[in-house]
C-alpha positions in Angstrom: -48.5 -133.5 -131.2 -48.3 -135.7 -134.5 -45.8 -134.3 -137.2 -46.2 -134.5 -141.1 -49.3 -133.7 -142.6 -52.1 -133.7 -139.8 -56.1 -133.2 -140.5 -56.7 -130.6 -137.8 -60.4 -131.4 -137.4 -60.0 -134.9 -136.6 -57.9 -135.1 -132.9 -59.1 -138.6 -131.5 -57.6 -141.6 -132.7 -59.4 -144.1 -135.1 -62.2 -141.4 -135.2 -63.3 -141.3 -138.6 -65.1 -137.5 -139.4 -67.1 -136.8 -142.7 -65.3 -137.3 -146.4 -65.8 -133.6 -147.0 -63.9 -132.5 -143.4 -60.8 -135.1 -144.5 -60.8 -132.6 -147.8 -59.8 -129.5 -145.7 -57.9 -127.9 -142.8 -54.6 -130.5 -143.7 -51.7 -128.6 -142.0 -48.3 -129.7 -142.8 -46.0 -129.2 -139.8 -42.3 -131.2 -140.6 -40.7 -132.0 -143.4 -42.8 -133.9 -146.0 -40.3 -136.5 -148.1 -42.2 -137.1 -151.4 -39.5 -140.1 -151.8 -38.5 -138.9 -155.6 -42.5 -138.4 -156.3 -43.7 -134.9 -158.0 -46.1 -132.8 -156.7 -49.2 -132.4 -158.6 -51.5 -129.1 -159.3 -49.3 -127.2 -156.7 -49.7 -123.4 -156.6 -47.8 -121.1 -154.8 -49.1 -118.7 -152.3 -50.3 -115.8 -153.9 -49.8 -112.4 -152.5 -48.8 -109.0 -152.9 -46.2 -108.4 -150.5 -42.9 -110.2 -149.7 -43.2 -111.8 -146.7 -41.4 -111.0 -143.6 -38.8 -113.5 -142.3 -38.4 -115.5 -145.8 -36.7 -119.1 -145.6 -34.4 -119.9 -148.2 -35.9 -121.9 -151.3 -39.2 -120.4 -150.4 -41.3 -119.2 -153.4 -44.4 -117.0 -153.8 -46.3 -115.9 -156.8 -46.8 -111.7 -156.2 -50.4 -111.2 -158.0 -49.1 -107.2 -158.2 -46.3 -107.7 -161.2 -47.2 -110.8 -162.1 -44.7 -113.1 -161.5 -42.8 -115.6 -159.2 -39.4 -115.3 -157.2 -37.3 -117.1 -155.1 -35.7 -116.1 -151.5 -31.9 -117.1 -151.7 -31.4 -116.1 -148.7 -29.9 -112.5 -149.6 -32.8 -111.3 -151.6 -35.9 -112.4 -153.7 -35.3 -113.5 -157.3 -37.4 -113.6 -160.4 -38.3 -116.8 -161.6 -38.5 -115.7 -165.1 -35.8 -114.2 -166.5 -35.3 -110.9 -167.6 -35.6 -110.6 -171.7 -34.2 -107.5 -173.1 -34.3 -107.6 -177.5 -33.2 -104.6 -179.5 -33.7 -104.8 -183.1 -31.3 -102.3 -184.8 -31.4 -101.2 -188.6 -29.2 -98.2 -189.4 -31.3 -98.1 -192.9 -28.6 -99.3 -195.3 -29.8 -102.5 -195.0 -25.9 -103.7 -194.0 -27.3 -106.2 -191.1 -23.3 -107.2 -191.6 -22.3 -104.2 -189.9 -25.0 -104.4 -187.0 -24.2 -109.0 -186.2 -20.6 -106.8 -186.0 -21.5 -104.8 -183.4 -23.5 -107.7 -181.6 -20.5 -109.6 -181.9 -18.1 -107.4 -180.4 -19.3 -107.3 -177.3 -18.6 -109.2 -174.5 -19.7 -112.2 -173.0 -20.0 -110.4 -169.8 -22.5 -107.8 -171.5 -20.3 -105.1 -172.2 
């Protein structure tokens, strides 16, 4: 069986198929090397489920949250980051007293 990136309709040698069949059922079956090249108009697989038996650095795009993550191999990470703003005014209009506050705590979080 021929590794890389195989046209499943076409199975004899030199036998040439339609334009529109060599535009469809590609399977990719080894590693691919793009040799420092970027990959163009790629989309990850959409679903709504996490996918049994993940391999780390795979990614998916879950339609149901919307959003991407990542399998490190321990668990499945967002790919965008989590953004929490407070906006605090204890209406004496001393924002002094509130950066003070902000400052004070750690880098850690708290």
């Amino acid at each position: 069986m021929a590794t890389g990136i195989v046209h499943k309709s076409v199975v004899g040698h030199g036998q040439k198929g339609l334009a529109s069949e060599w535009n469809d059922n590609h399977e990719i079956n080894d590693d691919y090397d793009c040799e420092k090249n970027q990959a163009l108009n790629f989309v990850l697989e959409n679903r709504d489920t996490y996918p049994a038996g993940p391999v780390v650095g795979q990614m998916i795009f879950r339609t149901d949250f919307p959003n991407g993550f990542l399998w490190n191999g321990t668990s499945w990470r967002s790919l965008t980051p989590a953004q929490l703003v407070v906006v605090a005014n204890d209406g004496t209009g001393d924002f002094l007293t509130i950066q003070e506050g902000i400052d004070s705590i750690g880098h850690d979080g708290g």
